[in-house]
C-alpha positions as CSV (number, residue, x, y, z in Angstrom):
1,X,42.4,-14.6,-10.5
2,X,38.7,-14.0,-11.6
3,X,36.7,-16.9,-12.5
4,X,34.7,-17.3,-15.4
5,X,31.3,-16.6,-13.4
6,X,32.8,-13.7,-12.3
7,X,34.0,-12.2,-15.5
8,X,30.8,-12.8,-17.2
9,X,29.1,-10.3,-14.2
10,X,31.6,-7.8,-15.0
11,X,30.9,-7.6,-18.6
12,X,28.2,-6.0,-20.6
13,X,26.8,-8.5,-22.4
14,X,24.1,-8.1,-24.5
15,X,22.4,-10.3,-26.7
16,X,21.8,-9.5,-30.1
17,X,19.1,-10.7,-32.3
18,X,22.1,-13.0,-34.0
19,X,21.5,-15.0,-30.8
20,X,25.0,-14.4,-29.9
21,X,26.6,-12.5,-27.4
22,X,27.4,-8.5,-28.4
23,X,30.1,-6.5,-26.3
24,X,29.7,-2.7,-26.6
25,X,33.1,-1.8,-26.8
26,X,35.2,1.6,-27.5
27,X,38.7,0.3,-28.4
28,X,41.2,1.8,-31.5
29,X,42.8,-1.4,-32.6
30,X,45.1,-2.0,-36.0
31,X,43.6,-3.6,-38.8
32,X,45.4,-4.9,-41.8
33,X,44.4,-5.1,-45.4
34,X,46.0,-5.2,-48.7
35,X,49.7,-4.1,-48.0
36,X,48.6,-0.7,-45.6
37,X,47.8,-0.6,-42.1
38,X,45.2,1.5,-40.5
39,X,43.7,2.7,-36.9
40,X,39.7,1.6,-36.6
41,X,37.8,2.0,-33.9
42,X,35.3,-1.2,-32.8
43,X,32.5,0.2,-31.1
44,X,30.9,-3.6,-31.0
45,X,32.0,-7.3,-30.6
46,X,30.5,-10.7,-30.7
47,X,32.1,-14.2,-31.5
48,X,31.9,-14.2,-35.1
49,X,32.5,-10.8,-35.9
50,X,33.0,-6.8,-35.6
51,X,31.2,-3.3,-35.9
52,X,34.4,-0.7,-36.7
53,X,34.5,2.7,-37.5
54,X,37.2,4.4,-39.5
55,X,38.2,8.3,-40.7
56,X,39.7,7.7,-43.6
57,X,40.0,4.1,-45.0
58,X,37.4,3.0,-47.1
59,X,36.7,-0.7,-47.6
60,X,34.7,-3.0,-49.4
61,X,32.4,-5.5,-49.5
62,X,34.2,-9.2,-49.8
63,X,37.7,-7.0,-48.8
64,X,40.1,-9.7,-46.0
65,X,40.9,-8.0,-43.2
66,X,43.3,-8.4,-39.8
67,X,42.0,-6.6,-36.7
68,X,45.0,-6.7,-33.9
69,X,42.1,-7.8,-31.2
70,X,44.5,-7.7,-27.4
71,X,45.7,-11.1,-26.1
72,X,45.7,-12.7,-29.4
73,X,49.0,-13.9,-30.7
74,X,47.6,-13.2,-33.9
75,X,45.5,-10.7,-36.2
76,X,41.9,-12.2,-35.9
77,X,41.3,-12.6,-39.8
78,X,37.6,-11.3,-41.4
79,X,35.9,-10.1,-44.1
80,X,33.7,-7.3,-45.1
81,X,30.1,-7.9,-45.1
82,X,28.7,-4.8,-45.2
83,X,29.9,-1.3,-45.5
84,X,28.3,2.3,-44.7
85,X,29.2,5.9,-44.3
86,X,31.7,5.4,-41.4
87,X,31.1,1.9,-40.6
88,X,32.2,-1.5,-41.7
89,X,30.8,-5.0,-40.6
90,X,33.6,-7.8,-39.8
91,X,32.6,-11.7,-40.0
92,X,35.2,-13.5,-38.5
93,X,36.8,-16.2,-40.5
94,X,37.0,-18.1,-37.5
95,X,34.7,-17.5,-34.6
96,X,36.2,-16.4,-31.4
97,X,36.1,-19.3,-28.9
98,X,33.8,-18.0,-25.6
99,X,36.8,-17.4,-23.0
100,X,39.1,-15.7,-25.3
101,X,36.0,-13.2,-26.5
102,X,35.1,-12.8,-22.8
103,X,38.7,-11.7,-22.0
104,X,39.1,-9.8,-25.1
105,X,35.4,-7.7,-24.5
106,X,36.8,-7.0,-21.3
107,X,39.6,-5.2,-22.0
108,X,38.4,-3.4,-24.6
109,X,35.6,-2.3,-22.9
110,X,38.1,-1.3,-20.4
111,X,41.5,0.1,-23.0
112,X,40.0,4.0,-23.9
113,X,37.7,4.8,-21.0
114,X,38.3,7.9,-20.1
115,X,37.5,10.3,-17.2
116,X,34.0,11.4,-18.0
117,X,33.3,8.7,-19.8
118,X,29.6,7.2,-19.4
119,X,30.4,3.7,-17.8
120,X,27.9,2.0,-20.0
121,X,30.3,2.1,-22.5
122,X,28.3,4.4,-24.5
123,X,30.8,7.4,-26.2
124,X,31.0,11.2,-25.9
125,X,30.3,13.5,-28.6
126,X,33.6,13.5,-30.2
127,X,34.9,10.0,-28.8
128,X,35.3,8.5,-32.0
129,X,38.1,11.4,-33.2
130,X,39.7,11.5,-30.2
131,X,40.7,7.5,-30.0
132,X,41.0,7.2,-33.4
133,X,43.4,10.7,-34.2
């Protein structure tokens, strides 16, 4: 079993000028909205909220929606706060509590890493299309 000290070592933590900590992630995960499912991709992670990328969905600002976050018994409910080109900003309804981010961060960081892939966490050119399609 890994203890708390030790599981903060072995993620990558950074801290973000939200003075919270920020998880570079690379994991495809469900998210819900309105009455259709999709496949995102959340490239980062913090307590309160979510960076994901999607191909095709399009969402909007104020829009509720579920991301299927592992080891939750439930979808981790959000909303939009900000929307570009390919990205979409999450705030969690309800913050994350610190060991259940930690465990989640961890095994996202950990879900789609692939041989080749830079263990910073940082993608390869193409990474997005190949978790997400």
């Amino acid at each position: 079993m890994i203890c708390s000290a030790e599981l903060e070592e072995m993620i990558d933590v950074r801290i973000g000028s939200r003075d919270t900590e920020r998880v570079r992630v690379w994991a495809a995960v469900d998210a819900v909205c309105s009455d259709a499912t999709v496949s995102v991709l959340v490239d980062d992670l913090c307590r309160t909220g979510a960076r994901i990328e999607t191909r095709f969905a399009r969402f909007q600002e104020g829009q509720l929606v579920h991301l299927q976050l592992p080891f939750l018994p439930h979808a981790q409910q959000g909303e939009v706060v900000w929307t570009d080109a390919a990205s979409v900003g999450v705030r969690f309804s309800q913050p994350l509590d610190l060991p259940t981010f930690r465990i989640i961060a961890k095994a996202m960081q950990l879900k789609h890493r692939g041989p080749g892939e830079p263990v910073d966490g940082e993608p390869r050119a193409g990474s997005l299309w190949r978790l997400a399609g």
